[in-house]
Phi, psi and omega in degrees: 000146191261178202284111143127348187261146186238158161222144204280170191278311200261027190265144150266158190285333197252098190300330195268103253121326182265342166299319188290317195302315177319293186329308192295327188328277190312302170304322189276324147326289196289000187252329193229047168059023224230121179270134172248167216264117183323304199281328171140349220254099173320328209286337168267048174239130193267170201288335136331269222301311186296317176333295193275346185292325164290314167301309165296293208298351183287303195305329186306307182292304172315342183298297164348298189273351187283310167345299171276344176259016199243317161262025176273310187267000000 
């Protein structure tokens, strides 16, 4: 990233990325009982719920990269 630029946390870095990213969203929602909201709109949701669903997908994507870096080496 060059000097004076910020990027929001919640930008991906690898924009072609993001359909998969949606996807995992969604399996994992559907995996931990959780319905997301059609239109999009997070806010009548509770704050659990966005939590654990960000929390699983974090584990996931770490699983992913150990996964891949474990047959690289």
């Amino acid at each position: 990233m060059a000097k004076g630029q910020s990027r929001s946390s919640n930008q991906l870095v690898v924009q072609q990325a993001a359909s998969a990213m949606n996807q995992l969203k969604y399996e994992v929602a559907q995996q931990l009982g959780i319905q997301i909201p059609q239109d999009g709109y997070y806010g009548y949701m509770a704050t659990r719920d966005t939590g654990a669903i960000g929390g699983h997908i974090t584990r996931r994507l770490v699983e992913i990269a150990e996964q891949q870096l474990a047959q690289r080496f």
